[in-house]
C-alpha positions in Angstrom: 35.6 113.5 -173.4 32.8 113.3 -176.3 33.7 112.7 -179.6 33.0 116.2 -180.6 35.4 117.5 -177.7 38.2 114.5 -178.9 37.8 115.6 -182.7 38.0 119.5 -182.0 40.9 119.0 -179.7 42.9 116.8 -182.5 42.4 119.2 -185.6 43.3 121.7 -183.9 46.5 119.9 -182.7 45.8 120.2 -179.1 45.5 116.4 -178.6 47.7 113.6 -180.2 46.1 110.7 -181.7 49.1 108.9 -180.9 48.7 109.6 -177.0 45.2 109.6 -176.7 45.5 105.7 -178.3 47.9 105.1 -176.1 46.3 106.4 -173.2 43.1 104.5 -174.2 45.0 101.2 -174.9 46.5 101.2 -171.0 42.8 102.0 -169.4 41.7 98.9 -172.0 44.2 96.9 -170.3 43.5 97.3 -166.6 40.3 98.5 -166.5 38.6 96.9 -169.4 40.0 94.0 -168.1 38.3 94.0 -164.6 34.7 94.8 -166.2 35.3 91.5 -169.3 34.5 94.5 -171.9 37.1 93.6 -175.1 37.8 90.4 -176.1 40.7 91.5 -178.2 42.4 94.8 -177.8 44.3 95.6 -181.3 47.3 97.0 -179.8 49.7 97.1 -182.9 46.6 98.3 -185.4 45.8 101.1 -183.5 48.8 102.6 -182.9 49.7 102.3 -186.9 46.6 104.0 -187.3 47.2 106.7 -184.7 50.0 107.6 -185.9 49.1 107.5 -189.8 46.3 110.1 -188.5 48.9 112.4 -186.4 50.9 112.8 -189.5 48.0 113.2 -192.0 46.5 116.1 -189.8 50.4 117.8 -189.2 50.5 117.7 -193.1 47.1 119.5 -193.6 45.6 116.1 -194.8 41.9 116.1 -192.2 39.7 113.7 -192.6 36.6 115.0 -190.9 35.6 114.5 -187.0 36.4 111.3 -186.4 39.8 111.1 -187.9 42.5 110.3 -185.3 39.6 109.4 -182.7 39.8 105.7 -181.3 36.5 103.2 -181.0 35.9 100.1 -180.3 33.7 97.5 -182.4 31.5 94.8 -181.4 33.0 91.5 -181.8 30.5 90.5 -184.4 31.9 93.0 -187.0 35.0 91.2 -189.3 37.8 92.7 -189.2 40.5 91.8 -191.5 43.8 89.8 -189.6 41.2 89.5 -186.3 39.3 87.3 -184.1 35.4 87.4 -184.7 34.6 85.1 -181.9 31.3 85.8 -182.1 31.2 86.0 -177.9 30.8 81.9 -178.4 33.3 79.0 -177.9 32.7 77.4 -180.9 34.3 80.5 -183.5 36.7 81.4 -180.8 39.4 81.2 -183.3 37.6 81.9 -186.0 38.7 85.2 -188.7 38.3 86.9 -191.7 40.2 88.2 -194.7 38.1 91.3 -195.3 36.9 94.2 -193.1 33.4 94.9 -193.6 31.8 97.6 -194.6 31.4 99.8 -191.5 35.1 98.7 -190.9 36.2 100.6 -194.3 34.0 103.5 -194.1 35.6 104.2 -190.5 39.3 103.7 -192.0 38.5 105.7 -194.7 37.2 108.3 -191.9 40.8 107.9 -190.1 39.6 106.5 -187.2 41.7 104.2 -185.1 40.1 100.4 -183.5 41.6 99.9 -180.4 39.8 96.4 -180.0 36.8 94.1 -180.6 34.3 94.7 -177.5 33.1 91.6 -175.7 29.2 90.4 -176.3 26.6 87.7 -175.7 27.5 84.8 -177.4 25.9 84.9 -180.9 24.2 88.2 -179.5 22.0 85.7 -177.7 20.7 84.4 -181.6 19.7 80.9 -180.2 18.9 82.0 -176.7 20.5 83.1 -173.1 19.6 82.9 -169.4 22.3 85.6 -168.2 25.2 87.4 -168.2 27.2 84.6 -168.0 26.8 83.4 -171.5 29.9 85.2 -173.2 33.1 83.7 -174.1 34.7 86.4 -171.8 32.8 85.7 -169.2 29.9 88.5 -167.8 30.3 92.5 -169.0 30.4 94.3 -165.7 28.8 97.2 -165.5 31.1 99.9 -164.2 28.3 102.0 -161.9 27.9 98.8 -159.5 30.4 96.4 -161.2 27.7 93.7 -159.6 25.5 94.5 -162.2 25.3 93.7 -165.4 25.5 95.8 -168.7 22.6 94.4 -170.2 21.6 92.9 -173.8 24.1 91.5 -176.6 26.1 94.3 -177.0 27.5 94.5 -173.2 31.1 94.8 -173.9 30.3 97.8 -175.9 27.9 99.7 -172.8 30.9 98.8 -170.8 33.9 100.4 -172.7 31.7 103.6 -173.0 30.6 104.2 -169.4 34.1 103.6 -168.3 35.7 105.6 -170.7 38.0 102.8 -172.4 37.1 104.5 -175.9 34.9 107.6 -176.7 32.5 105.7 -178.8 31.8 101.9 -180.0 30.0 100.0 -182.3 26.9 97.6 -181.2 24.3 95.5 -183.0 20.4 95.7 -181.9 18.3 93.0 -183.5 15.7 93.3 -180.4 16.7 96.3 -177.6 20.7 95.1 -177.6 21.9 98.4 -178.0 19.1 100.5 -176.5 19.2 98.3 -173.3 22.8 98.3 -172.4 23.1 102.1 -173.4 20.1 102.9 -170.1 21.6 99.9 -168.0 25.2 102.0 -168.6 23.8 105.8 -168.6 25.3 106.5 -172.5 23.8 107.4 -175.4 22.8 104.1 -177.9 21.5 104.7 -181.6 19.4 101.9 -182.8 19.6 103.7 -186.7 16.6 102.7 -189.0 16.4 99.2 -190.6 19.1 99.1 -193.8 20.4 102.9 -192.8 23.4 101.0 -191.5 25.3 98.1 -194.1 25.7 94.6 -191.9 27.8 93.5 -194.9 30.7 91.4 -192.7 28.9 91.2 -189.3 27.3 88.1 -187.8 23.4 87.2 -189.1 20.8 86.3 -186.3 17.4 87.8 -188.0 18.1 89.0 -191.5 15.1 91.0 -191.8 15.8 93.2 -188.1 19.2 93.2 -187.7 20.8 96.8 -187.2 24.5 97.9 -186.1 24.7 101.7 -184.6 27.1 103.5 -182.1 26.9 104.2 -178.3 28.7 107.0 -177.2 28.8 109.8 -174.4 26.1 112.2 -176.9 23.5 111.9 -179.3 25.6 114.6 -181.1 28.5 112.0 -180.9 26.1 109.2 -182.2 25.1 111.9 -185.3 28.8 112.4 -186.0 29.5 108.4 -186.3 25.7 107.6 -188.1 27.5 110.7 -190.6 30.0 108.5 -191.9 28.8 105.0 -191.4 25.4 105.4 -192.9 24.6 104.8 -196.5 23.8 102.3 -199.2 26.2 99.6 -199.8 25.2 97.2 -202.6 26.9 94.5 -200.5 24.3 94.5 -198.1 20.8 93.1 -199.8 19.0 95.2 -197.6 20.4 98.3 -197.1 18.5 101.9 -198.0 18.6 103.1 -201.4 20.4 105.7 -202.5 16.9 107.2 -203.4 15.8 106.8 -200.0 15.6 109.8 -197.8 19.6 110.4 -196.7 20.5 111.2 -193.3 21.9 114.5 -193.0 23.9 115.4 -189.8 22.7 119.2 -190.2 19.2 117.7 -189.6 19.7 116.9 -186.4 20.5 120.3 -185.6 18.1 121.9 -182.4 15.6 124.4 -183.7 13.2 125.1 -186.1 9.8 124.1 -186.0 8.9 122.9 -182.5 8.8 119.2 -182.1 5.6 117.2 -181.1 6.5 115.2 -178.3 4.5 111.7 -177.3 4.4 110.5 -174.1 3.9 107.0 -174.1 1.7 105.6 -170.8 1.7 102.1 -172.2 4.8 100.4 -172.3 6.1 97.7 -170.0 3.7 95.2 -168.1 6.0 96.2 -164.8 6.6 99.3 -164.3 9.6 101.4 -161.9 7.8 104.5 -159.9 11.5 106.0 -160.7 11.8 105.4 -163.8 8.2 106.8 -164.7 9.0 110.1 -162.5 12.3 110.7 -164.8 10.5 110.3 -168.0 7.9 112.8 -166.5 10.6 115.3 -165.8 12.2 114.7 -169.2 8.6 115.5 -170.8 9.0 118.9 -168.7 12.3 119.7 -170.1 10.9 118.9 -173.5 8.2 121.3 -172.8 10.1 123.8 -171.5 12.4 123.8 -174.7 9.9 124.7 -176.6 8.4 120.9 -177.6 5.2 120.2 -177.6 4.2 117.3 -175.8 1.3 114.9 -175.0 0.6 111.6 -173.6 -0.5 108.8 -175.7 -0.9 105.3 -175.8 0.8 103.0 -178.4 -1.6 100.5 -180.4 -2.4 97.0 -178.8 -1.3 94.4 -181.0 1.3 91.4 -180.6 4.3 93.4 -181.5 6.8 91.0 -178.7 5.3 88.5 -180.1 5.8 89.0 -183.5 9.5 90.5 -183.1 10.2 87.2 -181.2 8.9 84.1 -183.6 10.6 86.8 -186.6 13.9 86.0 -184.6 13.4 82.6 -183.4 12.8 81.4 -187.4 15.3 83.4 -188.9 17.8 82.4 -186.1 17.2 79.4 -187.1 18.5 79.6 -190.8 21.2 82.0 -189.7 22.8 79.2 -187.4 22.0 76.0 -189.0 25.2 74.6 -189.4 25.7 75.5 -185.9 22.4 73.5 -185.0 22.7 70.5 -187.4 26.2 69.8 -186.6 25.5 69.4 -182.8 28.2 72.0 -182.4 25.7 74.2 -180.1 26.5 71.7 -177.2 29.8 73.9 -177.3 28.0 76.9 -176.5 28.4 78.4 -172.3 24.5 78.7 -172.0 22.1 75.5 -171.5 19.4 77.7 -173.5 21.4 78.4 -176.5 22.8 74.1 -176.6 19.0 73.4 -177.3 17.0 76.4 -178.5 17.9 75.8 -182.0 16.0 72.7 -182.5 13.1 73.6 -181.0 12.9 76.8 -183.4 14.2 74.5 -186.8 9.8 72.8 -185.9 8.3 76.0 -187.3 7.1 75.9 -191.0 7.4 78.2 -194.0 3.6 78.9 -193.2 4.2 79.8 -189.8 6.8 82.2 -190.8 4.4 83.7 -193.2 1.6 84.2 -191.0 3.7 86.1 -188.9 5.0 88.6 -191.5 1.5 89.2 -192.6 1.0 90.1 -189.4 3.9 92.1 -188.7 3.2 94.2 -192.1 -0.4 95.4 -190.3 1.6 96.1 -186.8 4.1 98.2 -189.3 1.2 100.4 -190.3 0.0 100.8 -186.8 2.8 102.2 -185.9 3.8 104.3 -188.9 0.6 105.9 -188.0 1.8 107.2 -185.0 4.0 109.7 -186.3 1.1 111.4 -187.9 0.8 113.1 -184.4 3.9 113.1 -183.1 7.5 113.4 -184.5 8.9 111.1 -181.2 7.4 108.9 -179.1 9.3 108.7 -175.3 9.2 106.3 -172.6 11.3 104.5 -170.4 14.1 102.6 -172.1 14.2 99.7 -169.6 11.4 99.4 -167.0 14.6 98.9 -164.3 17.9 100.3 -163.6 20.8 97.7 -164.2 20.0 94.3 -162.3 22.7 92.2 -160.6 24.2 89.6 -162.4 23.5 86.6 -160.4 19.9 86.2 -159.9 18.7 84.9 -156.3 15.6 83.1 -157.2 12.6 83.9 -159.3 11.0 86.9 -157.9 14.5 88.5 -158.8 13.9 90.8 -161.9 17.2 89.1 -163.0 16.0 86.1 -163.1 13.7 87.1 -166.0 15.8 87.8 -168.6 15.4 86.8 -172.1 14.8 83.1 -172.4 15.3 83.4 -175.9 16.6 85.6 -178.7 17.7 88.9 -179.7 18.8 90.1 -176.1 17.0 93.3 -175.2 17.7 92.1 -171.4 14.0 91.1 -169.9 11.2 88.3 -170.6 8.3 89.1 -173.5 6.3 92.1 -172.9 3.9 92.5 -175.4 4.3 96.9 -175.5 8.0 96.7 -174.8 9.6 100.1 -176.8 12.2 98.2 -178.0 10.4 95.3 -179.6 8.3 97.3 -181.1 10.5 99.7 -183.0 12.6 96.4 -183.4 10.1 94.7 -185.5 9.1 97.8 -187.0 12.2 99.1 -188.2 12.5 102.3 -186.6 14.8 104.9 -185.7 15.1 105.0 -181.6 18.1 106.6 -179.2 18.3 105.7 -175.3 19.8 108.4 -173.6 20.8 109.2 -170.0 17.6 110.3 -168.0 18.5 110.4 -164.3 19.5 108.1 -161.4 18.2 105.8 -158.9 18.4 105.9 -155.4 21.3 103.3 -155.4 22.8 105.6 -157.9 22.2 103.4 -161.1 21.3 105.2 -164.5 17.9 105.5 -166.2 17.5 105.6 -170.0 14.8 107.3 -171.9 13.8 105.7 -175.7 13.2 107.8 -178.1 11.9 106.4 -181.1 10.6 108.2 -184.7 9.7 107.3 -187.9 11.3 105.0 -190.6 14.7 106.4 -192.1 13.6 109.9 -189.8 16.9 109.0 -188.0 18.3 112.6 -187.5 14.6 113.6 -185.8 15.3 111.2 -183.3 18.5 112.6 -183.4 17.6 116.6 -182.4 15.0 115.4 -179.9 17.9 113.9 -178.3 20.1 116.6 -178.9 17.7 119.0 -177.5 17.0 117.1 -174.9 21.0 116.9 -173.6 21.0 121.0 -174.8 19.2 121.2 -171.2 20.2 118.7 -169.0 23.5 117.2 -167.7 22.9 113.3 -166.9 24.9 112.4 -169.8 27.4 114.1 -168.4 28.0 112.3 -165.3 30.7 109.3 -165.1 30.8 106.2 -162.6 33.8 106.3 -160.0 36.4 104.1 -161.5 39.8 103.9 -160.0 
């Protein structure tokens, strides 16, 4: 069930938040535990806070939507008495004593954490080859439990498709929530740059890191962005208050049509199946009133930029880890030596990249002088096995550095380019493959225009049922 269809069914005392947690807490032990998706399930916390909700709602005390509704949090998130492993070895015991800020706005909101979700070690920050480079070993991917789930936040894509908790919380710093969202067939939010505080999470790139929620809906992703969205002082970069403010009711289908661009650019290698479900989804935008045209997206070096940005800031974010030699400790032989080699670029390096990255900012700000969303393929493949078999394997071609959007450098890639840019972008269930493996559209808007990314989504699942569907899980 969405988190719409959970929240309903709670205030209105049709559902207990004390048996939905448990309910959720037995699939998180035998089923999460086949796919590797948590890395700590917080038994005892989430039934104290099941059951703190169940009697604030009996005594007329609602909290909103999400009150009484369980989730699950990326492992890079602190929370208070926890494990924040990190996904790596050498923070495998490693806590906090302080929830961060996320954490406390979701308390506040009654939700209830049944666990921290599994993930790339340091969200692949200095570097992975595959799957394998978790401290819980590979996220399977519960369509074809072959497959992997895809980027950083793979634990997270997991517990969603498989229904171990309605909604969870991942991190994007380059495609890691927009990739596993299309590689599991739910709904990701990448929210605009600083709409979300990453005050208590893990660092990679300071100036592109992002946390958002994956769910079964875009409504459900509007409903979470509601109440974890605003400034927070604690966070240097977070929006102002001044800033334009997201507003759920914005997100709302109708009013003036929405101008709809097709891009024809992306992705050097491109899936005949993949482009024939975008087409259809430009159809159904078309039909629903949108209008909608093709375009092409502005050359420039936007991988390339997205990728030195995270190779330099990495760098800083994990020196102690890098300086100490306590890398060696980490499971994959990329991220035991990527560190040093990024620790040789200069200050004027760095610089020379973000004077280029400002220009590529403009470019594509002045997209959205045409269009309100820009759609393509989320992933240029459906989910990819997790053992590669030699070269010519697509699998084989994952990211060989940082930020984990799931494939090697392509210079048009949607997810590096609204990575670097900042902006708004939602991968959303688009259709299937022949071997019955989900595709993901991107939808990506304007800076801080988060909730019209939102209602082209929500339009978009008004008319069609893919996110609907649910792998076979027994």
């Amino acid at each position: 069930m969405s988190v719409r269809a959970l929240g309903d069914g709670i205030r209105e005392g049709r559902i207990s938040p004390v048996a939905l947690a448990e309910g959720y807490l037995e699939r998180a032990k035998t089923i999460g535990a086949r796919l590797n998706a948590f890395v700590t399930v917080t038994s005892e916390l989430a039934m104290k806070q099941a059951r703190q909700a169940e009697a604030e709602i009996k005594a007329g005390r609602y909290r909103g939507p999400l009150h009484g509704v369980p989730y699950a949090v990326k492992d890079l998130v602190a929370v208070k008495g926890y494990p924040t492993t990190w996904g790596a070895k050498p923070y495998a015991h490693q806590s906090f004593d302080y929830d961060a800020t996320v954490i406390e706005r979701l308390n506040e909101a009654g939700a209830v954490l049944l666990g921290k979700a599994a993930m790339i070690e340091l969200a692949g920050g200095l570097g992975y080859s595959s799957g394998d480079a978790s401290l819980t070993g590979p996220a399977r991917n519960p369509w074809n439990p072959d497959c992997w789930t895809c980027g950083s936040s793979s634990g997270s894509g997991a517990i969603v498709s498989a229904g171990l908790a309605p909604w969870a919380l991942g991190s994007d710093t380059r495609g890691s929530i927009l990739c596993p969202s299309s590689w599991c067939g739910v709904s990701g939010l990448r929210p605009s740059f600083g709409r979300v505080s990453r005050y208590g999470s893990m660092a990679i790139a300071y100036s592109m890191d992002k946390l958002g929620p994956m769910a079964r809906t875009a409504d459900d992703c509007a409903l979470v962005l509601n109440v974890i969205g605003g400034h927070d002082p604690k966070d240097h970069d977070s929006v102002e208050s001044t800033a334009k403010v997201f507003s759920y009711k914005e997100t709302e289908p109708g009013g003036a049509p929405l101008r709809v661009g097709r891009l024809t650019n992306v992705f050097a290698r491109k899936d005949s199946e993949a482009e024939r479900a975008i087409d259809e989804a430009a159809k159904v935008f078309q039909q629903a009133g949108a209008t909608v045209e093709e375009c092409e997206f502005p050359d420039g070096p936007f991988e390339e930029a997205a990728e030195l940005t995270i190779l330099m800031e990495a760098a800083s974010a994990f020196e102690h880890l890098v300086q100490s030699g306590d890398c060696k400790g980490l499971t994959d032989p990329l991220g035991q030596i990527n560190g040093y080699a990024s620790e040789q670029f200069s200050v004027i390096d760095y610089l020379h990249v973000q004077r280029v990255r400002t220009m590529l900012q403009k470019m594509a700000d002045s997209m959205f002088d045409k269009y309100s969303v820009l759609i393509s393929a989320s992933q240029p493949t459906t989910a990819q096995p997790l053992h590669a078999k030699d070269e010519d394997d697509p699998a084989a071609r994952r990211s060989k550095r940082s930020g984990g959007g799931g494939f090697h450098m392509d210079r048009r890639a949607p997810d590096g380019v609204s990575s670097l840019c900042g902006l708004p972008a939602i991968s959303i269930p688009c259709g299937f493959s022949k071997a019955k493996l989900p595709y993901g559209m991107q939808i990506m808007g304007r800076a801080l225009e988060d909730a019209t990314v939102l209602k082209a989504a929500r339009l978009y699942q008004t008319h069609t049922e893919w996110h609907l569907q649910h792998p076979s899980l027994s």
